[in-house]
PDB file of N, CA, C, O and CB in Angstrom:
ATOM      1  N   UNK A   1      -1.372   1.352   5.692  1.00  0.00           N
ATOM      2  CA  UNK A   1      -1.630  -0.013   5.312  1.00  0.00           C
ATOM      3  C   UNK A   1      -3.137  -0.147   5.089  1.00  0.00           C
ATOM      4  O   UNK A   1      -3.910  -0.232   6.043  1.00  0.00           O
ATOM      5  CB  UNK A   1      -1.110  -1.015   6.395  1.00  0.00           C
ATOM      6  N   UNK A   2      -3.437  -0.160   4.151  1.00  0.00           N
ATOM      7  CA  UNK A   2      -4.868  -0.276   3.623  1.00  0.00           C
ATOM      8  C   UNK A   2      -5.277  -1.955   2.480  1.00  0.00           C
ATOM      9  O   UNK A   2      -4.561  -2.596   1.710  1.00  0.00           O
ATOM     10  CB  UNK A   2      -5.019   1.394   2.568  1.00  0.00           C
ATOM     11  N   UNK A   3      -6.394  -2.083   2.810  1.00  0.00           N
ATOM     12  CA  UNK A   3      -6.873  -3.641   1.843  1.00  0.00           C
ATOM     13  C   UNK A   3      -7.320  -3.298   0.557  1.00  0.00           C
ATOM     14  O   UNK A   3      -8.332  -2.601   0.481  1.00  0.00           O
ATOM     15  CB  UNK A   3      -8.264  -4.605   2.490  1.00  0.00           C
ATOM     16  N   UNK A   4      -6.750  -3.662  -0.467  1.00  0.00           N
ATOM     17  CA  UNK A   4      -7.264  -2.842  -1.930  1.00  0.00           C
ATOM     18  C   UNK A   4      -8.294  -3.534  -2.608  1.00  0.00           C
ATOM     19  O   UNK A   4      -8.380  -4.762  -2.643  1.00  0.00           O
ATOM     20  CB  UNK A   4      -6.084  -2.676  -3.094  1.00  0.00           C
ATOM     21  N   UNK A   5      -9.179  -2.634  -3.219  1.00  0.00           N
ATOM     22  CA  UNK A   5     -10.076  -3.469  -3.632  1.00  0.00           C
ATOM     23  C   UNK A   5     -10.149  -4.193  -5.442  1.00  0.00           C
ATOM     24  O   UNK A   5     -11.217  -4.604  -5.896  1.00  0.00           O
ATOM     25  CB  UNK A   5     -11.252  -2.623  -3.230  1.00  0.00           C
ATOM     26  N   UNK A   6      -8.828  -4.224  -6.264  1.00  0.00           N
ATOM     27  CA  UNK A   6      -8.511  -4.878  -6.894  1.00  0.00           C
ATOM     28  C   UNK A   6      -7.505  -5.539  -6.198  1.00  0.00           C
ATOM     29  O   UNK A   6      -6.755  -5.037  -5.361  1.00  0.00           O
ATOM     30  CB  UNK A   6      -8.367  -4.395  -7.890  1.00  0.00           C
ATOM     31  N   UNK A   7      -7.538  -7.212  -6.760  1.00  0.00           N
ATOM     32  CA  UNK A   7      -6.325  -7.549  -6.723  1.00  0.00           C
ATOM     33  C   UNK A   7      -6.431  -8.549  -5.127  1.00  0.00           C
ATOM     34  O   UNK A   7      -5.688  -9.453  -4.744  1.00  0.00           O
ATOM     35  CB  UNK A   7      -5.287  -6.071  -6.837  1.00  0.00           C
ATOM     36  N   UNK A   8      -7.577  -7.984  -4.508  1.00  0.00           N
ATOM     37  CA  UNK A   8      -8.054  -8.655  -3.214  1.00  0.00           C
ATOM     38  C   UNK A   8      -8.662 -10.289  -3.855  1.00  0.00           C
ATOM     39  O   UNK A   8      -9.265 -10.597  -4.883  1.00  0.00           O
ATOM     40  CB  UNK A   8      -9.478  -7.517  -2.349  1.00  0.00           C
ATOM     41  N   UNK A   9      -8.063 -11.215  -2.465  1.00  0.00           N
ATOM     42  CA  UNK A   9      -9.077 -12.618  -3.136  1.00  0.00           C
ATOM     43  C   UNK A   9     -10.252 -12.940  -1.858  1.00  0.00           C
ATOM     44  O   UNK A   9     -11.428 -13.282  -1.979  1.00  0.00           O
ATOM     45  CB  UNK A   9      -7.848 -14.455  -3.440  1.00  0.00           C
ATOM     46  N   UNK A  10      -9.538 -12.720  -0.756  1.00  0.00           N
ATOM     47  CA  UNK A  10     -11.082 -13.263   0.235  1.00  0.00           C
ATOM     48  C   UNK A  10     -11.044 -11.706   0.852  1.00  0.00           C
ATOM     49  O   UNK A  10     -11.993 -10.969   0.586  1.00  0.00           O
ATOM     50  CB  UNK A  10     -10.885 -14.992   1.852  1.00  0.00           C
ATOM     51  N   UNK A  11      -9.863 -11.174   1.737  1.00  0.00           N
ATOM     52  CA  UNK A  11     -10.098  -9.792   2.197  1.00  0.00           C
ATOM     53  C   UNK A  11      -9.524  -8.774   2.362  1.00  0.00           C
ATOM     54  O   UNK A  11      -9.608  -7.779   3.082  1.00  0.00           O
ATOM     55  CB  UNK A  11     -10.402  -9.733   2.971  1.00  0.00           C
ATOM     56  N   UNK A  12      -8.637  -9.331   1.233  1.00  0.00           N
ATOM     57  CA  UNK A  12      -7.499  -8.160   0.872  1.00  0.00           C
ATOM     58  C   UNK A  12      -6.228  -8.017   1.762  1.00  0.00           C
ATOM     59  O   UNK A  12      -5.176  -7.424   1.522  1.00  0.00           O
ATOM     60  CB  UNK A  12      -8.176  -6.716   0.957  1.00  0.00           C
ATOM     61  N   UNK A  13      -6.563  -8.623   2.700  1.00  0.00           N
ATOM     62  CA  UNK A  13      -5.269  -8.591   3.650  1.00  0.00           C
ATOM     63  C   UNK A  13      -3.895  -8.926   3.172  1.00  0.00           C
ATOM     64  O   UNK A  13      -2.970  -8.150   3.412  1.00  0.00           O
ATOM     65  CB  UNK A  13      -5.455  -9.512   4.727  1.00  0.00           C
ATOM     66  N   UNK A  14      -3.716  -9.969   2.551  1.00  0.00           N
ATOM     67  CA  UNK A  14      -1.947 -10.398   1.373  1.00  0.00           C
ATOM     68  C   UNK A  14      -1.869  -9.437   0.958  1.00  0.00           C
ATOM     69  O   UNK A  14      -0.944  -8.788   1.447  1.00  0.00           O
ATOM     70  CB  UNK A  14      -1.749 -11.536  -0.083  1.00  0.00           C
ATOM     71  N   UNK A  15      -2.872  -8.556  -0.371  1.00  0.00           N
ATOM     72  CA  UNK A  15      -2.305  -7.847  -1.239  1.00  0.00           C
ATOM     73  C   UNK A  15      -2.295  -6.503  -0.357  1.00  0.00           C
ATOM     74  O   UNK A  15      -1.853  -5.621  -1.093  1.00  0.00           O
ATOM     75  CB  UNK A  15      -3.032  -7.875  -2.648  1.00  0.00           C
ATOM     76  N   UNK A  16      -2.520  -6.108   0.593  1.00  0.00           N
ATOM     77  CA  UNK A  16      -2.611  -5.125   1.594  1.00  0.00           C
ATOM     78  C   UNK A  16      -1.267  -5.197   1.931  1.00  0.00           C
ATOM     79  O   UNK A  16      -0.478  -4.418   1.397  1.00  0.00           O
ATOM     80  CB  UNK A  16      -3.623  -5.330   2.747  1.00  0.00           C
ATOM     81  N   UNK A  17      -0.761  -6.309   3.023  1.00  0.00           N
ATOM     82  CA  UNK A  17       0.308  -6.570   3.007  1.00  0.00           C
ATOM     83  C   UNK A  17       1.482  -6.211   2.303  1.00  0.00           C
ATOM     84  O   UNK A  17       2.293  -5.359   2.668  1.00  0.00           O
ATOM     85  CB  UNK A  17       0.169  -7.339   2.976  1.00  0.00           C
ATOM     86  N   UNK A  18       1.553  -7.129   0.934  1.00  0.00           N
ATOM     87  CA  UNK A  18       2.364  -7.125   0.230  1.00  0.00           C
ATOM     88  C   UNK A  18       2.724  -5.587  -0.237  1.00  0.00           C
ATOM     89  O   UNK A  18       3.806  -5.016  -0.369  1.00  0.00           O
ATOM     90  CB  UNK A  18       2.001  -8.027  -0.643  1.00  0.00           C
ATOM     91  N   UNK A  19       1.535  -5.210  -0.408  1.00  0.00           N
ATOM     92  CA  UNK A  19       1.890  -3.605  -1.281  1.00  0.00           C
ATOM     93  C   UNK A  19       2.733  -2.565  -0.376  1.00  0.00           C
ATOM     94  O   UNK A  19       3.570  -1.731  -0.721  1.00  0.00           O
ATOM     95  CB  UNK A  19       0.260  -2.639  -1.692  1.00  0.00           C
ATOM     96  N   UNK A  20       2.135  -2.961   1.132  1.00  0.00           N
ATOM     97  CA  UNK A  20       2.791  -2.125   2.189  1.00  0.00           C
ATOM     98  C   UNK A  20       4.027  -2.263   2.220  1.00  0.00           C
ATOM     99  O   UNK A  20       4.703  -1.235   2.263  1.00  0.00           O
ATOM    100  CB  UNK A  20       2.396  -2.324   3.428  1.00  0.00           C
ATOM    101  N   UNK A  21       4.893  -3.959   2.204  1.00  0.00           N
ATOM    102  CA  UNK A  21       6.446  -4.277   2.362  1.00  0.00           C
ATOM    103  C   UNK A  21       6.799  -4.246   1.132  1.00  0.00           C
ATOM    104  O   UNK A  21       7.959  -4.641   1.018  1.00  0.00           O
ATOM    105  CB  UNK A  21       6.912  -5.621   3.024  1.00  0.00           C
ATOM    106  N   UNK A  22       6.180  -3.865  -0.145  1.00  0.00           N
ATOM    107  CA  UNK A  22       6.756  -4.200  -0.908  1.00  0.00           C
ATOM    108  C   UNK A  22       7.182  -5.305  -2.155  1.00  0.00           C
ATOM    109  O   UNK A  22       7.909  -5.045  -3.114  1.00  0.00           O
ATOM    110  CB  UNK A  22       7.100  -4.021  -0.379  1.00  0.00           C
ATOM    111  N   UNK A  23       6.571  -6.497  -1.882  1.00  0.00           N
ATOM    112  CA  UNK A  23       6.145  -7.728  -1.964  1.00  0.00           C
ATOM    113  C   UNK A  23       5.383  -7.923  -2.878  1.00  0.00           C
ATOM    114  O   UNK A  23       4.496  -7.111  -3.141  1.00  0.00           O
ATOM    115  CB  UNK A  23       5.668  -8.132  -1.019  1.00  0.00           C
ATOM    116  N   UNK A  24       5.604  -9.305  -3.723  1.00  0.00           N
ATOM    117  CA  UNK A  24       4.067  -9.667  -4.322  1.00  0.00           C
ATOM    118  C   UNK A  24       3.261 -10.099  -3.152  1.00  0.00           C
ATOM    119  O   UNK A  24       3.571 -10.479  -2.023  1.00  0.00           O
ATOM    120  CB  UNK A  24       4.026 -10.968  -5.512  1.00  0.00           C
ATOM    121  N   UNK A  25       1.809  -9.874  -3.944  1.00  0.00           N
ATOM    122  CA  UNK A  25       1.314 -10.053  -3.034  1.00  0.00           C
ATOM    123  C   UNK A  25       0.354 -12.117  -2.424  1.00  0.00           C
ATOM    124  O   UNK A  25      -0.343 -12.619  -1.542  1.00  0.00           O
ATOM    125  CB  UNK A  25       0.522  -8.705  -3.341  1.00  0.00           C
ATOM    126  N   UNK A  26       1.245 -12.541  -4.024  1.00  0.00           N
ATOM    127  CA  UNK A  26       1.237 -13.861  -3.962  1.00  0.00           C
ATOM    128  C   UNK A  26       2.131 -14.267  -3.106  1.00  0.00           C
ATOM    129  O   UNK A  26       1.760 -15.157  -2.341  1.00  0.00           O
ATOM    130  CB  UNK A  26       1.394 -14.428  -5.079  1.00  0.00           C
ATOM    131  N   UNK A  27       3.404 -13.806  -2.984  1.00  0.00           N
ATOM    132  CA  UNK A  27       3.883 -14.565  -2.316  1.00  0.00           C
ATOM    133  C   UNK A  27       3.831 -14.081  -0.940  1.00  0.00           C
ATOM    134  O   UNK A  27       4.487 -14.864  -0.253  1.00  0.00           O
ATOM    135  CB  UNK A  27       4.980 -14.854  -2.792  1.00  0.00           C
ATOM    136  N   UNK A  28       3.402 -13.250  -0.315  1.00  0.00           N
ATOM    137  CA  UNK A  28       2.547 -13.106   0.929  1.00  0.00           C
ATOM    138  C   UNK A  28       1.018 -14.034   1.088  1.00  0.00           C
ATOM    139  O   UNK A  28       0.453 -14.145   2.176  1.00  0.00           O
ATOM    140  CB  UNK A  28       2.202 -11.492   0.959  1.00  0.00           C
ATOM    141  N   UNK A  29       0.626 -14.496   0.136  1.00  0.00           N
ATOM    142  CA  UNK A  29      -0.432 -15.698   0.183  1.00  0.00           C
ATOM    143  C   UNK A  29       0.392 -16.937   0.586  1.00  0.00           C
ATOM    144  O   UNK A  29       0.033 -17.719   1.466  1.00  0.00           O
ATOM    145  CB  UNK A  29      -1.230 -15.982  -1.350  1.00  0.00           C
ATOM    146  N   UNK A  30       1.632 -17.061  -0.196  1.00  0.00           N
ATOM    147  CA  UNK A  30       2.077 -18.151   0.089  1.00  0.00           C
ATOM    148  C   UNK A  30       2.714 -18.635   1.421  1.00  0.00           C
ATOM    149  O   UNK A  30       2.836 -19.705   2.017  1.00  0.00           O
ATOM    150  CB  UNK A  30       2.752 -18.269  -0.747  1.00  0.00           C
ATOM    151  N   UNK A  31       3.098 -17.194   1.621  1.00  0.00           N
ATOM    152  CA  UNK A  31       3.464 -17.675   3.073  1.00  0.00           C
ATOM    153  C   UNK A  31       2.740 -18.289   3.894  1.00  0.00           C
ATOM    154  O   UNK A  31       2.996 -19.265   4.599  1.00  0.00           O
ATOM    155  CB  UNK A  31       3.774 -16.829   3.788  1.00  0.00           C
ATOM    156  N   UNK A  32       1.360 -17.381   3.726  1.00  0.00           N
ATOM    157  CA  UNK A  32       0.474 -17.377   5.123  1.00  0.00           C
ATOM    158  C   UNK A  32       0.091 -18.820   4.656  1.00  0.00           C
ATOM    159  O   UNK A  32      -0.648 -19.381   5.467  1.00  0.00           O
ATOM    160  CB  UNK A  32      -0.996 -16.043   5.422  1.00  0.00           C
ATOM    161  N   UNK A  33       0.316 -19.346   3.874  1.00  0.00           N
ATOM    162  CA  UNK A  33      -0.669 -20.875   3.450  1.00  0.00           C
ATOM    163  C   UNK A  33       0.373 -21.615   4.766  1.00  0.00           C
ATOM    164  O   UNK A  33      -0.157 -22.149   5.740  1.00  0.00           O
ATOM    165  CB  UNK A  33      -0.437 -21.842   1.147  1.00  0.00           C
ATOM    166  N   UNK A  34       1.629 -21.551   4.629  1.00  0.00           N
ATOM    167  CA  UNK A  34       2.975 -22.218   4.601  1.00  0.00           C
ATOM    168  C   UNK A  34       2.729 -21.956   6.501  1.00  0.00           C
ATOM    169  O   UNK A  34       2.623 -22.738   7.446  1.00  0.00           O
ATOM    170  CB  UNK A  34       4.606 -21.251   3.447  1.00  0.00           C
ATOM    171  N   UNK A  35       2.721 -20.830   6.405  1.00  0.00           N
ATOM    172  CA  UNK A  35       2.586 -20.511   8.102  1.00  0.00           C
ATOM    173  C   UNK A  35       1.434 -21.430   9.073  1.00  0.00           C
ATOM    174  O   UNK A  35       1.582 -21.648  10.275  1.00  0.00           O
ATOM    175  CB  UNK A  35       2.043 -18.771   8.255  1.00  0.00           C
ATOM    176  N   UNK A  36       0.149 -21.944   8.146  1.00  0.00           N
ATOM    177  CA  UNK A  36      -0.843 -22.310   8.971  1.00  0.00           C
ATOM    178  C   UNK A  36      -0.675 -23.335   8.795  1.00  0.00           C
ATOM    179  O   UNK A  36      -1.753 -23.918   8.677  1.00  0.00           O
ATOM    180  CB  UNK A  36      -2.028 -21.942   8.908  1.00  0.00           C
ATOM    181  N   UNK A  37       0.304 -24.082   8.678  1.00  0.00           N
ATOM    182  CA  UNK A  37       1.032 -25.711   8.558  1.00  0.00           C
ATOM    183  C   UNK A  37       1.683 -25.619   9.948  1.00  0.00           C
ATOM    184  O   UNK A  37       1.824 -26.674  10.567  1.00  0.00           O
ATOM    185  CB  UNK A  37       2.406 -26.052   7.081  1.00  0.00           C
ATOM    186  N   UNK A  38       2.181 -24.224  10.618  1.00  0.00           N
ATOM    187  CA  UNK A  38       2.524 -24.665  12.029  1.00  0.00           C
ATOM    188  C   UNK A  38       1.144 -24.194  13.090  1.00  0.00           C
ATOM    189  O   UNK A  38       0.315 -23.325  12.819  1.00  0.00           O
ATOM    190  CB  UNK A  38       4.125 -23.823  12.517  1.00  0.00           C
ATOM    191  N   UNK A  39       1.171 -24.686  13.818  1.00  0.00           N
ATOM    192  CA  UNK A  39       0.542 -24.188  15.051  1.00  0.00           C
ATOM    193  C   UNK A  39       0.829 -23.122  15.597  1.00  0.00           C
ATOM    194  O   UNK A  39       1.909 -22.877  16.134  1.00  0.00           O
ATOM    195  CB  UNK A  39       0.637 -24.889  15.931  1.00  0.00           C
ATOM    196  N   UNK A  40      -0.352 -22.201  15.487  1.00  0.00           N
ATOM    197  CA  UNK A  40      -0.496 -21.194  16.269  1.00  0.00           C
ATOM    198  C   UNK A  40      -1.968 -20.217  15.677  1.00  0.00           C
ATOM    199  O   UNK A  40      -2.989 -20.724  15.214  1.00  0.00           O
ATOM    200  CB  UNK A  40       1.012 -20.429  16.251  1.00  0.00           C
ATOM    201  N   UNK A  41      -1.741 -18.915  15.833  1.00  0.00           N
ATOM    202  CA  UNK A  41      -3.377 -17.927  15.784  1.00  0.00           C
ATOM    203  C   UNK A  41      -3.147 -17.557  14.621  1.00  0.00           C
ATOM    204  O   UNK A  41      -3.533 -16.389  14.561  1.00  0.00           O
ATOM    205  CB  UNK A  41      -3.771 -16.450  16.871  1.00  0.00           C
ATOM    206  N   UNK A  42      -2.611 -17.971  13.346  1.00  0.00           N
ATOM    207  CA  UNK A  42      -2.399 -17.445  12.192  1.00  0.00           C
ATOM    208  C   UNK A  42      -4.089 -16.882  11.426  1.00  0.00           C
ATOM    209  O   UNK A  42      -4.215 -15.778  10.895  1.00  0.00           O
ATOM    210  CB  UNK A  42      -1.509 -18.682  11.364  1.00  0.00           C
ATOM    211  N   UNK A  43      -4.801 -17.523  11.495  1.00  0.00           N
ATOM    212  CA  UNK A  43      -6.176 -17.335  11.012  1.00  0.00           C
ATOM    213  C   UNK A  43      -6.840 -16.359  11.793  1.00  0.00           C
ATOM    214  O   UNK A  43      -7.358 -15.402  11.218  1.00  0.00           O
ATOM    215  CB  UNK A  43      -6.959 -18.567  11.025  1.00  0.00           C
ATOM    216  N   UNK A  44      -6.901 -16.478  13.112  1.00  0.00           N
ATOM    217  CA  UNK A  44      -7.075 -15.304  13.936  1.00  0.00           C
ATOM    218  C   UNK A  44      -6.269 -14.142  13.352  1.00  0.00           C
ATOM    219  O   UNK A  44      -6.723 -13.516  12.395  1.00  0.00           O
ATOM    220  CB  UNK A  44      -6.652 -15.592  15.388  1.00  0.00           C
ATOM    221  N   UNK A  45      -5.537 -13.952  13.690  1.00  0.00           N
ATOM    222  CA  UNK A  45      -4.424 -12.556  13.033  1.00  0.00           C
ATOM    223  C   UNK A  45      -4.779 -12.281  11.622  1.00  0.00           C
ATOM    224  O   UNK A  45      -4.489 -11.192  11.127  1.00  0.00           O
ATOM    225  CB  UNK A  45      -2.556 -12.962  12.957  1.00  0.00           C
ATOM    226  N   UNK A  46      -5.467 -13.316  10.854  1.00  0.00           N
ATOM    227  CA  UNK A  46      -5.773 -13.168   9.240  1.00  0.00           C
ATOM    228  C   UNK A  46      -7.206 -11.881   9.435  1.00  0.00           C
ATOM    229  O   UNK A  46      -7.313 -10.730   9.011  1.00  0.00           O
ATOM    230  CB  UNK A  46      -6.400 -15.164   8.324  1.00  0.00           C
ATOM    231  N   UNK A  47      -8.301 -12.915  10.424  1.00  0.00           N
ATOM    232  CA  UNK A  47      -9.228 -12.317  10.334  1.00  0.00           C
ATOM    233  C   UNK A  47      -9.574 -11.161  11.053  1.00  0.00           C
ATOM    234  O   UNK A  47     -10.559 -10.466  10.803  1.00  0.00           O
ATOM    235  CB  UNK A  47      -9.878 -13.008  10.398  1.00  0.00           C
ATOM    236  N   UNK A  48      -8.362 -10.864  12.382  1.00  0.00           N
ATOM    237  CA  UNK A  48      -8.367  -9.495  12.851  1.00  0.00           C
ATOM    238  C   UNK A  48      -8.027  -8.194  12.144  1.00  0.00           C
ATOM    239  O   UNK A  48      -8.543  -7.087  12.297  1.00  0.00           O
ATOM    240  CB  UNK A  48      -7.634  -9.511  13.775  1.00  0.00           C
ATOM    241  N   UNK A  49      -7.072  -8.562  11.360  1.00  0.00           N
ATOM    242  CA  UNK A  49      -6.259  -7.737  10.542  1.00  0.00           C
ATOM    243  C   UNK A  49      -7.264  -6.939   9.337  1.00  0.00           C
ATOM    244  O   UNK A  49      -7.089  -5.889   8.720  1.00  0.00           O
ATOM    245  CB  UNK A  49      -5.055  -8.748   9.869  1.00  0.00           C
ATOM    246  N   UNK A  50      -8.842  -8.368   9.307  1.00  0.00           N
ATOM    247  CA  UNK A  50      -9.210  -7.796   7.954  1.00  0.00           C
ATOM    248  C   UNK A  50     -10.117  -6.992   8.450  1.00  0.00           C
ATOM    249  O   UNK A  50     -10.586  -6.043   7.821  1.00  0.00           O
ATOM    250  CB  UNK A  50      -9.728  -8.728   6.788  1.00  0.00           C
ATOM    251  N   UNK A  51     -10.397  -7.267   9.471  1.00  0.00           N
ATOM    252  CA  UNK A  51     -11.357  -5.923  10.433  1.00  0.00           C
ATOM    253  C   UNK A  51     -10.762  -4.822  10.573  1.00  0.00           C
ATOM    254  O   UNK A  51     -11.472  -3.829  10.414  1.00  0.00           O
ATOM    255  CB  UNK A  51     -11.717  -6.166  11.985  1.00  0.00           C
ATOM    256  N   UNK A  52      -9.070  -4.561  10.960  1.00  0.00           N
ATOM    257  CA  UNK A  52      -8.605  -3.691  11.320  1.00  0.00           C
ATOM    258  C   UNK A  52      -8.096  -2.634  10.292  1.00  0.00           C
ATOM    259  O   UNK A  52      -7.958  -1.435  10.534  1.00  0.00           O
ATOM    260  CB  UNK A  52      -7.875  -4.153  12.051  1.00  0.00           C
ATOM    261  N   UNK A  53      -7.826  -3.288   9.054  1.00  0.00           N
ATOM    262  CA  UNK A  53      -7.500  -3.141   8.135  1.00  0.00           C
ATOM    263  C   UNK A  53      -8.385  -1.898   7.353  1.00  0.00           C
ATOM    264  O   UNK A  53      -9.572  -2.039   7.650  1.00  0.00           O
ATOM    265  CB  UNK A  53      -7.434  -4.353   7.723  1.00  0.00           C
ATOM    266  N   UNK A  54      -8.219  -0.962   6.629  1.00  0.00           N
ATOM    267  CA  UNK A  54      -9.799  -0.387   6.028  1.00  0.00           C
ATOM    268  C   UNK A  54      -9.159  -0.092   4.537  1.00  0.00           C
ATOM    269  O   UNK A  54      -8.029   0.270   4.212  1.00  0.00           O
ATOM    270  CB  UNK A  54     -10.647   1.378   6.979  1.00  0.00           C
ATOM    271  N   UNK A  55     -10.531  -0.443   3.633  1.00  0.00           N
ATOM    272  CA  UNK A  55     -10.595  -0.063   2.515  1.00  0.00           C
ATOM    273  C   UNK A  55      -9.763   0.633   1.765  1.00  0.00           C
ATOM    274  O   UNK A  55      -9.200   1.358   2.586  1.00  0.00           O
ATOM    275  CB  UNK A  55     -11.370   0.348   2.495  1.00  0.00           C
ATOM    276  N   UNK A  56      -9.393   0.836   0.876  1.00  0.00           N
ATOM    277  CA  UNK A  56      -8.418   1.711  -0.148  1.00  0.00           C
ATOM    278  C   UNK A  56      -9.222   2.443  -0.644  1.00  0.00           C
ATOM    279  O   UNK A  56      -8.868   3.270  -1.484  1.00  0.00           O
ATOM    280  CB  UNK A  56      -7.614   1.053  -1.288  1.00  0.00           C
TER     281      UNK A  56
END
C-alpha cells in the first residue's frame, strides 16, 4: 500500500487506498468526506496513514 504521486490531491492517501482495494479512488474521497459527518478520529487516521504511508 503505497501514496502515488499522480493522481494524489492533499496526500495521496484515497488514491493509495483505492488502488490497493481496488476502487476509484474518488469514491474513496467520497466516503471519507461522508465518514467525517459522524463522530469520531477520521482525520486523525487520515493524517496518520499519510505519515505511515510511503511514496510510490
Amino acid at each position: 500500500m503505497t501514496r502515488p504521486r499522480e493522481g494524489a490531491w492533499i496526500g495521496g492517501v484515497c488514491a493509495g487506498l483505492g488502488a490497493r482495494f481496488g476502487v476509484s479512488a474518488n469514491v474513496v474521497r467520497l466516503l471519507f468526506v461522508l465518514s467525517c459527518l459522524l463522530p469520531g478520529p477520521q482525520v486523525l487516521i487520515y493524517l496518520a496513514l499519510w505519515v505511515i504511508m510511503p511514496r510510490r
